[in-house]
DRENMARLO-510298 format. One record per residue (C-alpha): residue in one letter; x, y, z. Coordinates in pm, 1 decimal, always signed. Layout:
REM DRENMARLO-510298
{residuo=A; c1=X; c2=Y; c3=Z};
...
END
This chain:
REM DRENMARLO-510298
{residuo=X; c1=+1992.8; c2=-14385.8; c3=-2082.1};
{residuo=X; c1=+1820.7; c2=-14308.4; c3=-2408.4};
{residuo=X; c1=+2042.4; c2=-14072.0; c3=-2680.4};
{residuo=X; c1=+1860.7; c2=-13772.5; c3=-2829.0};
{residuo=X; c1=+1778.3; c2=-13756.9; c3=-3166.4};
{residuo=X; c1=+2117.4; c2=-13510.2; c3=-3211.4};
{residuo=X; c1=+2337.0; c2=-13776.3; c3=-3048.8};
{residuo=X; c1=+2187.6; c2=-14069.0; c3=-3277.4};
{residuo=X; c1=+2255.9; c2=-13842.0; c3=-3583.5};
{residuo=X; c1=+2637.4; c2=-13813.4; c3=-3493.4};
{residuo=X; c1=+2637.0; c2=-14196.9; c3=-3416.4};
{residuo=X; c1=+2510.0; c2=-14300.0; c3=-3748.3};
{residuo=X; c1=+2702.9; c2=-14045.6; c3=-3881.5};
{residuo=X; c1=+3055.7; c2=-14157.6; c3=-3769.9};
{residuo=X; c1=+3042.7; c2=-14491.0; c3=-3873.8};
{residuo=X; c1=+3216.4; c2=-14643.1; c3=-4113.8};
{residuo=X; c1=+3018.3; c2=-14698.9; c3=-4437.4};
{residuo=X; c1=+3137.4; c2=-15071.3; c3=-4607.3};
{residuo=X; c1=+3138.7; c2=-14902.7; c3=-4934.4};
{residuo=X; c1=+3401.8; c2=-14641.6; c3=-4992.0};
{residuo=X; c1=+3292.8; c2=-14287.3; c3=-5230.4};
{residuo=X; c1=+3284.4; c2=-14387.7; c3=-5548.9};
{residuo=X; c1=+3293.7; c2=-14204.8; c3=-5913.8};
{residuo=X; c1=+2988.8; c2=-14224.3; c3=-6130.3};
{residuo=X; c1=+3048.2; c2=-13931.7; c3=-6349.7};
{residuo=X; c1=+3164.8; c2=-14203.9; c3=-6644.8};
{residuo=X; c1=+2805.9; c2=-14312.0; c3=-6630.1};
{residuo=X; c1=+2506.5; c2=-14185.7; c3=-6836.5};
{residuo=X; c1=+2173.1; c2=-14144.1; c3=-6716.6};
{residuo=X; c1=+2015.2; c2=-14502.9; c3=-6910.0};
{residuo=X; c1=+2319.1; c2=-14708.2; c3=-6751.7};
{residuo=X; c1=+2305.2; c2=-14530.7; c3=-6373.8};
{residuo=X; c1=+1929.9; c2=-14611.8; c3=-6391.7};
{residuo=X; c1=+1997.9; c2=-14978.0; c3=-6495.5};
{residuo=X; c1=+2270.2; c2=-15018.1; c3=-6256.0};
{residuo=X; c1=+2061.7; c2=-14864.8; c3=-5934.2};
{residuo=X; c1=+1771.4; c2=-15130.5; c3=-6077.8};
{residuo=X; c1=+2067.7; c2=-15436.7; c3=-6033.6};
{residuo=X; c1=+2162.6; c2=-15274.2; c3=-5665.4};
{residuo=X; c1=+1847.5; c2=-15277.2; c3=-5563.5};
{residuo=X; c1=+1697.7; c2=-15563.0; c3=-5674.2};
{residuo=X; c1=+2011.1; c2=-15785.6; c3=-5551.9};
{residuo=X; c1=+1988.0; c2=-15588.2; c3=-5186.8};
{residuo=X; c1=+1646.9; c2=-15644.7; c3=-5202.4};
{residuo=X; c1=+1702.0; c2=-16046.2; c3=-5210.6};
{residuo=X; c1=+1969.2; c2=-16058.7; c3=-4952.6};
{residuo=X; c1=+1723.8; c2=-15879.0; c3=-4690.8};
{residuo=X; c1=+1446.5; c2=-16062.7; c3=-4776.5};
{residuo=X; c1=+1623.5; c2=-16385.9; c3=-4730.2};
{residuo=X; c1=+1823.7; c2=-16269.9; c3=-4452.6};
{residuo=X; c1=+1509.3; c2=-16187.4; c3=-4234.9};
{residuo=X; c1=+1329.5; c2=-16516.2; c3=-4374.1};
{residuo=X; c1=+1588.7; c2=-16718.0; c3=-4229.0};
{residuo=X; c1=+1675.0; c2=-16510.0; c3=-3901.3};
{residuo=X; c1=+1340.6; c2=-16658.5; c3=-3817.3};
{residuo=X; c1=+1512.8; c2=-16971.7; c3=-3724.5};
{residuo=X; c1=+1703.4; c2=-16824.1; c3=-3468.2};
{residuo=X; c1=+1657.6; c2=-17024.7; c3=-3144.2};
{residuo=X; c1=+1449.8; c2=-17322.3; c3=-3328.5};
{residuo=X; c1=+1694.3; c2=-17474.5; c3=-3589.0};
{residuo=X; c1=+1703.8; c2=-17893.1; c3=-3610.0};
{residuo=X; c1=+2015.3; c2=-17868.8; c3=-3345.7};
{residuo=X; c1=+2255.8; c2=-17637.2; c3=-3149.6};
{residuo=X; c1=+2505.8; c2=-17606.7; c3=-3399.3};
{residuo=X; c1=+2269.5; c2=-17570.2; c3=-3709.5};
{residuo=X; c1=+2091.9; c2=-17246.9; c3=-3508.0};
{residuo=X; c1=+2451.9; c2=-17079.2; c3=-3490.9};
{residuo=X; c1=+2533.3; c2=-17188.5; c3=-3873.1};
{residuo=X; c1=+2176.4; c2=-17033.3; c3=-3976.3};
{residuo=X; c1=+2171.4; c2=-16756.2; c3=-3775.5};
{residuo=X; c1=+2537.4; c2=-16654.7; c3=-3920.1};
{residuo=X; c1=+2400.8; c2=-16736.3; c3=-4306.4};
{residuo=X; c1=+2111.1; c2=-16519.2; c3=-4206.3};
{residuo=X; c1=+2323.9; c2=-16224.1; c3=-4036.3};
{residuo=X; c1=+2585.9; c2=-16291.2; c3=-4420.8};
{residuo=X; c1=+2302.1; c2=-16206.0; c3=-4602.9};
{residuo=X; c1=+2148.1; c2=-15869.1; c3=-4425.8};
{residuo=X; c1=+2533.5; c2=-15794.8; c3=-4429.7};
{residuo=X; c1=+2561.9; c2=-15793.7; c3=-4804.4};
{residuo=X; c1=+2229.9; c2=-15646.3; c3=-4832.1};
{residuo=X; c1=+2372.7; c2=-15324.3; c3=-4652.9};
{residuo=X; c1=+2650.5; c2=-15306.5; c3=-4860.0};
{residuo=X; c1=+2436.5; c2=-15306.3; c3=-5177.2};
{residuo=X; c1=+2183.2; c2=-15043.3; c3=-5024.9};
{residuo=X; c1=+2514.3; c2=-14816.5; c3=-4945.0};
{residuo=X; c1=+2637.6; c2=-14857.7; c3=-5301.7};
{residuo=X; c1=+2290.4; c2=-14771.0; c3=-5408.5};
{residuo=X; c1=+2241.7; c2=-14486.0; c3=-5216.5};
{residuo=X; c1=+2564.1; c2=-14335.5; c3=-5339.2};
{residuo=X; c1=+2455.5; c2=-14352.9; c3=-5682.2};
{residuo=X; c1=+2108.7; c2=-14197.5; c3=-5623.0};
{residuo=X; c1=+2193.6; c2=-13973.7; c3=-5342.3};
{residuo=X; c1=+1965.2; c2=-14166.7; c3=-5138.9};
{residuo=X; c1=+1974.1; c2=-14323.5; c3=-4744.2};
{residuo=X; c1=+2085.7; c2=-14679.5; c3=-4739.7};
{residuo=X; c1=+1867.4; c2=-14696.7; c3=-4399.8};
{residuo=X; c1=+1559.3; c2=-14528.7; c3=-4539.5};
{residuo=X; c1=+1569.8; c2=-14760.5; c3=-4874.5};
{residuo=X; c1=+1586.9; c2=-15070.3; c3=-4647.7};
{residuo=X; c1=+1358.2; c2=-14987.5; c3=-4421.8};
{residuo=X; c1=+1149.0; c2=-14693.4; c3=-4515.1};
{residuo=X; c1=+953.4; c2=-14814.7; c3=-4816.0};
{residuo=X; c1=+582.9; c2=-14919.3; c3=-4877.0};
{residuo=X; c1=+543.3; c2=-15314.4; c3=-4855.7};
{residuo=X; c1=+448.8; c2=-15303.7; c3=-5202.4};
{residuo=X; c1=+779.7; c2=-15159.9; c3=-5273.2};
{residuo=X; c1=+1034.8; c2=-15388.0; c3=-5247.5};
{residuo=X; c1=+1191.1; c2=-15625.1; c3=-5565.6};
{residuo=X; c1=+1291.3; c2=-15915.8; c3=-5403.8};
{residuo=X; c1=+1215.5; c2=-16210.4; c3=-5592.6};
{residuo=X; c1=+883.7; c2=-16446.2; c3=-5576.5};
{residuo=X; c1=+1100.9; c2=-16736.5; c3=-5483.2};
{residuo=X; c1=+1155.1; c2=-16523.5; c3=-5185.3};
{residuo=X; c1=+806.6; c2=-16486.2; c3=-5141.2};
{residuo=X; c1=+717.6; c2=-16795.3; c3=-4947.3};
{residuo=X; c1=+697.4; c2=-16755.3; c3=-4566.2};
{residuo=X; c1=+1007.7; c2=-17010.9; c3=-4390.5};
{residuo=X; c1=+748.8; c2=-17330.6; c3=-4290.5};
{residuo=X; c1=+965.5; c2=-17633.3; c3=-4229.9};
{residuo=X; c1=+1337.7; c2=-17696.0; c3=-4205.8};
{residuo=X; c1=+1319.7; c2=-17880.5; c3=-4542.4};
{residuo=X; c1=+1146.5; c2=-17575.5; c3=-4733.6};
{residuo=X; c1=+1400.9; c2=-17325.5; c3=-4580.4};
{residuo=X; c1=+1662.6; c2=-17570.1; c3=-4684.5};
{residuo=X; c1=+1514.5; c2=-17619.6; c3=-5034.7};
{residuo=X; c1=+1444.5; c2=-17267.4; c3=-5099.9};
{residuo=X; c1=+1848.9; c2=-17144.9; c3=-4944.5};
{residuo=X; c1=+1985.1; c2=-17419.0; c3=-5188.9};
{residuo=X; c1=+1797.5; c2=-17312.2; c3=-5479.5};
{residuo=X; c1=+1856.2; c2=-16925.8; c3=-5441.2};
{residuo=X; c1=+2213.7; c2=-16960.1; c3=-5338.4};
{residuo=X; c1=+2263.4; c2=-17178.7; c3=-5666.8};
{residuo=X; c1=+2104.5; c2=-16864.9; c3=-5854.2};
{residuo=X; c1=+2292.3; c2=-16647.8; c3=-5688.9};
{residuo=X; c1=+2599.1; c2=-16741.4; c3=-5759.4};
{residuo=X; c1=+2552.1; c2=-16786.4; c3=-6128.4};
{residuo=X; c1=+2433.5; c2=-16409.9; c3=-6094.2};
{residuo=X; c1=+2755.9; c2=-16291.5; c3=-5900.0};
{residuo=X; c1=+2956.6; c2=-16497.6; c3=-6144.7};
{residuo=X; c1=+2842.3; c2=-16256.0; c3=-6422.6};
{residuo=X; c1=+2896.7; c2=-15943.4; c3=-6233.1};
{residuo=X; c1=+3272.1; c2=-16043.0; c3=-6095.9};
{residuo=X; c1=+3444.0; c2=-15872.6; c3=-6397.9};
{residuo=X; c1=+3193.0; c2=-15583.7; c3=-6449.2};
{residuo=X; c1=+3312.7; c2=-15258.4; c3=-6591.1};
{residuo=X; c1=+3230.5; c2=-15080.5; c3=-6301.6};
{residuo=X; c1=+3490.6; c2=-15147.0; c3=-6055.9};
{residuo=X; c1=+3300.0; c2=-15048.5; c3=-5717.3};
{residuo=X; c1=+3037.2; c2=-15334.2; c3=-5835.2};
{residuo=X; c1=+3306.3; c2=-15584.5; c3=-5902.7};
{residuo=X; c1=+3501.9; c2=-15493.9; c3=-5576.8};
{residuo=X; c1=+3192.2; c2=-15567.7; c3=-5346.8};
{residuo=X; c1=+3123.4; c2=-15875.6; c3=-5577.2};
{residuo=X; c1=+3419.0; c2=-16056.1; c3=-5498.4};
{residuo=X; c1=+3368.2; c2=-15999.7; c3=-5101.4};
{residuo=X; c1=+3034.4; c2=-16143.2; c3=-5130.9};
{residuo=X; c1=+3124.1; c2=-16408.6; c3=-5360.6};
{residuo=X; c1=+3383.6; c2=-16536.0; c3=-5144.0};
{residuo=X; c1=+3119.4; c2=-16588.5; c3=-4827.5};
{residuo=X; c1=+2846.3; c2=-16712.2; c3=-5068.9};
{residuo=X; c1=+3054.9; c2=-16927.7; c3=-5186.6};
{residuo=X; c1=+3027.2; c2=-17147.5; c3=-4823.4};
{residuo=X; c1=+2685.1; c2=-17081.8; c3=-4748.4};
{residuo=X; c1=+2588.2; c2=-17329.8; c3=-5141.5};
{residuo=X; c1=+2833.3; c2=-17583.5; c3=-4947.7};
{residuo=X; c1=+2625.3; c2=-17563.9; c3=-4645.2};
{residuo=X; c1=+2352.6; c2=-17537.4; c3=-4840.0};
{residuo=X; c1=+2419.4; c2=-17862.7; c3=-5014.7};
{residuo=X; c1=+2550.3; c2=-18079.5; c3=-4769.2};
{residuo=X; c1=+2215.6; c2=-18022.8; c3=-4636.5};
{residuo=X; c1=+2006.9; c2=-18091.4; c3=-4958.4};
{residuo=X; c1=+2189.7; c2=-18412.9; c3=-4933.0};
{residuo=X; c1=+2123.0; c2=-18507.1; c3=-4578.3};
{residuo=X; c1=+1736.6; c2=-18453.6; c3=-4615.2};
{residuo=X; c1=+1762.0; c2=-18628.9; c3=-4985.8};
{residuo=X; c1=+1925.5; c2=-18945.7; c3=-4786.3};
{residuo=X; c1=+1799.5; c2=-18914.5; c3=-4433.5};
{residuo=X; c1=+1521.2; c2=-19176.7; c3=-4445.5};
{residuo=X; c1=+1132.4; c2=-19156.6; c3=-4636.6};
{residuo=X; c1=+1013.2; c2=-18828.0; c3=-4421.8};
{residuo=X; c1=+1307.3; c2=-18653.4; c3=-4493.8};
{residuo=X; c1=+1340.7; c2=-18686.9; c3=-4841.1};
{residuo=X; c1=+955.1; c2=-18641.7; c3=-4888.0};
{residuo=X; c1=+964.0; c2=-18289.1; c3=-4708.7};
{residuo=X; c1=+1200.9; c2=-18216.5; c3=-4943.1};
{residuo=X; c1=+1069.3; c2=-18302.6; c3=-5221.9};
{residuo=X; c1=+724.0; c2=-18106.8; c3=-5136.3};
{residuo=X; c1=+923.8; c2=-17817.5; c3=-5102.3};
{residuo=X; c1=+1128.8; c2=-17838.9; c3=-5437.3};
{residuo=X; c1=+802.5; c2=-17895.3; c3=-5640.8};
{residuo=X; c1=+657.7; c2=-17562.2; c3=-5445.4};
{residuo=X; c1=+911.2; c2=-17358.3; c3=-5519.9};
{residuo=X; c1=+1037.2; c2=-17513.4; c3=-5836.6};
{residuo=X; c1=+799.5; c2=-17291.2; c3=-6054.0};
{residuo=X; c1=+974.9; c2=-16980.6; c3=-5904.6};
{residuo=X; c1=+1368.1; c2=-17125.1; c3=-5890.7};
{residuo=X; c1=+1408.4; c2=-16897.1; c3=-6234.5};
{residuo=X; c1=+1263.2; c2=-16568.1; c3=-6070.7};
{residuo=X; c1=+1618.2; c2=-16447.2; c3=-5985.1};
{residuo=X; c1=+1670.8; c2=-16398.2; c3=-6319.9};
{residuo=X; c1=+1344.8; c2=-16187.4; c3=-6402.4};
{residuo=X; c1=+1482.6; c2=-15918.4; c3=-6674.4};
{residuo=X; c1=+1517.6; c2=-15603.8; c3=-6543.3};
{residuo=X; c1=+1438.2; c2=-15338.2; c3=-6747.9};
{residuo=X; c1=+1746.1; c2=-15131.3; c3=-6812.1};
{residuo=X; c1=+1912.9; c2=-15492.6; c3=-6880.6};
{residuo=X; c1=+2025.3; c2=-15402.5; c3=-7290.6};
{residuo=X; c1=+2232.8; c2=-15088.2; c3=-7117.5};
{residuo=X; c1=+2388.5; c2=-15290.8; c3=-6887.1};
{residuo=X; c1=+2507.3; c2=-15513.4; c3=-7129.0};
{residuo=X; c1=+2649.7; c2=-15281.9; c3=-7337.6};
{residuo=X; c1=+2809.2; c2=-15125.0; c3=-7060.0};
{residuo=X; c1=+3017.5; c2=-15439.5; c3=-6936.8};
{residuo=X; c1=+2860.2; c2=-15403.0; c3=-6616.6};
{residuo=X; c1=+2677.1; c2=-15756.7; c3=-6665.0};
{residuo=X; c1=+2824.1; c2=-16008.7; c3=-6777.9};
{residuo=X; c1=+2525.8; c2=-16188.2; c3=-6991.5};
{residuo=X; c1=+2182.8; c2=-16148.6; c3=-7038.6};
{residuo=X; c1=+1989.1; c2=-16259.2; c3=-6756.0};
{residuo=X; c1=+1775.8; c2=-16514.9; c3=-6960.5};
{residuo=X; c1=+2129.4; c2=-16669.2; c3=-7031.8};
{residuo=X; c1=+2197.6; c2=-16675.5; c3=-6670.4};
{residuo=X; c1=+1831.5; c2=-16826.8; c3=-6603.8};
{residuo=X; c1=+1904.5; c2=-17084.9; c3=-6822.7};
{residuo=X; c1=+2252.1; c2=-17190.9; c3=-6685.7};
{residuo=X; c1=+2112.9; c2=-17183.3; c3=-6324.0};
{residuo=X; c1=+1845.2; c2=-17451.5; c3=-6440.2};
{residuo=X; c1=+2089.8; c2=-17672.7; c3=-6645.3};
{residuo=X; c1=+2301.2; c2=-17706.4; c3=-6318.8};
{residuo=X; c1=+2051.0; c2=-17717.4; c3=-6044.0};
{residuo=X; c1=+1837.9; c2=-18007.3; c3=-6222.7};
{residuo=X; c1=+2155.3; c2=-18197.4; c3=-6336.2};
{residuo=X; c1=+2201.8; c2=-18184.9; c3=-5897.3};
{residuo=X; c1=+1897.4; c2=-18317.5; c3=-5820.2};
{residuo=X; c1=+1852.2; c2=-18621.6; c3=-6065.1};
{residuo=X; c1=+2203.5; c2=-18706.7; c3=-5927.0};
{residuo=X; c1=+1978.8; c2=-18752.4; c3=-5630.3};
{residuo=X; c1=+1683.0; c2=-18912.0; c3=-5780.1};
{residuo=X; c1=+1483.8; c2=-18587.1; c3=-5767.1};
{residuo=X; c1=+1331.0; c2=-18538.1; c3=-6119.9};
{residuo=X; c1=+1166.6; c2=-18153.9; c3=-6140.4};
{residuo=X; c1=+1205.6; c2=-17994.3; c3=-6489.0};
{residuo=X; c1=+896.2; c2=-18168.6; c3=-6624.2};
{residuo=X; c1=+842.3; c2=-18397.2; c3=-6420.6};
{residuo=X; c1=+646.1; c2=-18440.7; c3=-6042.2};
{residuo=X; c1=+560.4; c2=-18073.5; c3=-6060.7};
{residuo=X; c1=+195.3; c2=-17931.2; c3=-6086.6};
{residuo=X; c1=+161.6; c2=-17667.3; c3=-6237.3};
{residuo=X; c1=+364.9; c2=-17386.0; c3=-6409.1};
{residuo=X; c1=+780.1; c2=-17496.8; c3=-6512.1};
{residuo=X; c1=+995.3; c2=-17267.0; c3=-6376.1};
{residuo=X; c1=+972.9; c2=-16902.4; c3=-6569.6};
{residuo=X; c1=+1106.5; c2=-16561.6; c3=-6475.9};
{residuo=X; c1=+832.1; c2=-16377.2; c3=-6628.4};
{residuo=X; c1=+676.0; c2=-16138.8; c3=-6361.4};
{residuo=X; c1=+937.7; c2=-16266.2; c3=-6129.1};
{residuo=X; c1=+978.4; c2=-15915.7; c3=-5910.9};
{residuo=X; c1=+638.5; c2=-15828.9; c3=-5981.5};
{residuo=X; c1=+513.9; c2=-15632.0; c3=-5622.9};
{residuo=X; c1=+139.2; c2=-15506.7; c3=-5743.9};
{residuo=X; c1=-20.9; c2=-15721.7; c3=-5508.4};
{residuo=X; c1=+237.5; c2=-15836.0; c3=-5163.6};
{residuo=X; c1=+219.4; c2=-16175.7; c3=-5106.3};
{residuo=X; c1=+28.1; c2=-16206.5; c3=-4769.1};
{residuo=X; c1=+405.0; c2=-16397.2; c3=-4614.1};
{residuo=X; c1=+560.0; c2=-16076.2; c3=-4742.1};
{residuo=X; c1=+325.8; c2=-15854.5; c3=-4557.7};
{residuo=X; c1=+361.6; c2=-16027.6; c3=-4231.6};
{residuo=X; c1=+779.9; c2=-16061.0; c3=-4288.7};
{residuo=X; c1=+747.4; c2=-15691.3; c3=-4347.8};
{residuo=X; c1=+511.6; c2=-15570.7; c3=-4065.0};
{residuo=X; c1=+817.4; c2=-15760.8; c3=-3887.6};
{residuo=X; c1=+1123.9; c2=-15559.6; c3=-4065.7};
{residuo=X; c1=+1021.1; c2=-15227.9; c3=-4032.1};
{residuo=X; c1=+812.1; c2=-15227.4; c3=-3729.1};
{residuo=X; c1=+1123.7; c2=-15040.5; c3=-3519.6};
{residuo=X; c1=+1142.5; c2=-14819.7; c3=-3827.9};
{residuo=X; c1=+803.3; c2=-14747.2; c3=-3820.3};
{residuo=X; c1=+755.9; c2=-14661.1; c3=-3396.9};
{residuo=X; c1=+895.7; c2=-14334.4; c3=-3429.0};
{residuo=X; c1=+891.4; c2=-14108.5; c3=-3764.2};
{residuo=X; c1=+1137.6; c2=-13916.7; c3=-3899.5};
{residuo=X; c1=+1450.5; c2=-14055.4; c3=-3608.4};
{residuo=X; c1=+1803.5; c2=-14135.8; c3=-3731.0};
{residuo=X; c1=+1884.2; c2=-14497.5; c3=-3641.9};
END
């Protein structure tokens, strides 16, 4: 039995937003702009990499590895709704119609997010090194001035915080699991390597964040402290990066959300996202 359009409204309508009304009248016009830029570029990376790796779903190395990934995967689009709620409260907007309703070439997730999933060893590779970033990032945000944003920071940071062990045991297991293993791996960390930084691209209400409390350090700083512990990781396990086996450009988050042209992985991943969205215009999900 299909539900009318009225009886999907009241559905979606009576449940139970994860972010509870919030104040914003303290906030002035510069720092709700900046802070709406944050939300949406941090929701915009947990989707991304949520859908990325739902794609393993069903295919993973082993039984228990599909649950484990599937569960990271189903984390992440979690936290992403969170973050669109929160940013649709601020800007009076739909969480479902920001996550779902925009142009391809209008989402800010960043490029190291780019990159469609491949091989077991690039998905692990690219989980490791964003899930590194990302918890340097929540670490700046857990005492922010506004206390919404802290509140929903220290639920995420609290799951994150077991996906980077997963994330590492892993890194280890392929860095020690035999000469394929570790040379997947170490194809996909020079790949990505020149976008492990892009995380951290500034954002441009940044200053009035800042001087807001809301973030906890400049983002450069935060770049700079995600490479200093990542690379001091890998040459624990032999893998030398910063400056070393990597062609090309060193990691830089210059142009790192940068959406004028979709990457052609995006595209597809999008097509993918929204398609349901997309089938019939204008319904209430």
């Amino acid at each position: 039995m299909t539900a009318t359009p009225a009886e999907r409204r009241v559905t979606r309508a009576s449940a139970v937003p994860d972010v509870p009304a919030f104040d914003t009248a303290g906030l002035d016009a510069p720092v709700r702009e900046a802070l709406a830029e944050l939300l949406l570029t941090m929701a915009d990376d947990e989707f991304v990499l949520g859908f990325w790796d739902s794609e393993w779903t069903g295919i993973a190395p082993m039984l228990e590895e599909d649950v484990a990934f599937s569960s990271l995967a189903q984390d992440e689009l979690g936290h992403a709704r969170v973050l669109y709620e929160m940013l649709a409260q601020l800007t009076g907007g739909d969480a479902d119609a920001i996550a779902f309703g925009r142009p391809v070439d209008g989402y800010r997730h960043c490029r190291l997010l780019d990159h469609p999933r491949t091989d077991w060893a690039f998905s692990v590779a690219r989980r490791w090194l964003y899930d590194t970033a990302d918890a340097v990032r929540l670490g700046a945000l857990r005492r922010s001035s506004f206390a919404p944003l802290a509140e929903v920071v220290a639920k995420i940071r609290r799951e994150e915080t077991y996906h980077l062990m997963h994330m590492d045991v892993w890194l280890r297991r392929l860095a020690g699991g035999g000469e394929e293993p570790r040379r997947r791996l170490e194809d996909a960390l020079a790949k990505l390597w020149p976008d492990a930084l892009s995380p951290f691209a500034p954002l441009a209400g940044e200053h009035a964040l800042l001087e807001a409390g809301i973030l906890g350090q400049p983002m450069a700083e935060l770049a700079e402290r995600h490479l200093a512990q990542a690379t001091a990781t890998l040459a624990g396990l032999g893998i030398a990066l910063a400056g070393g086996r990597v062609t090309g450009s060193p990691p830089s988050t210059v142009d790192g959300r940068d959406r004028a042209v979709p990457a052609e992985s995006f595209r597809w991943l999008w097509n993918e996202f929204t398609m349901v969205h997309r089938s019939e215009e204008g319904a209430t999900w």
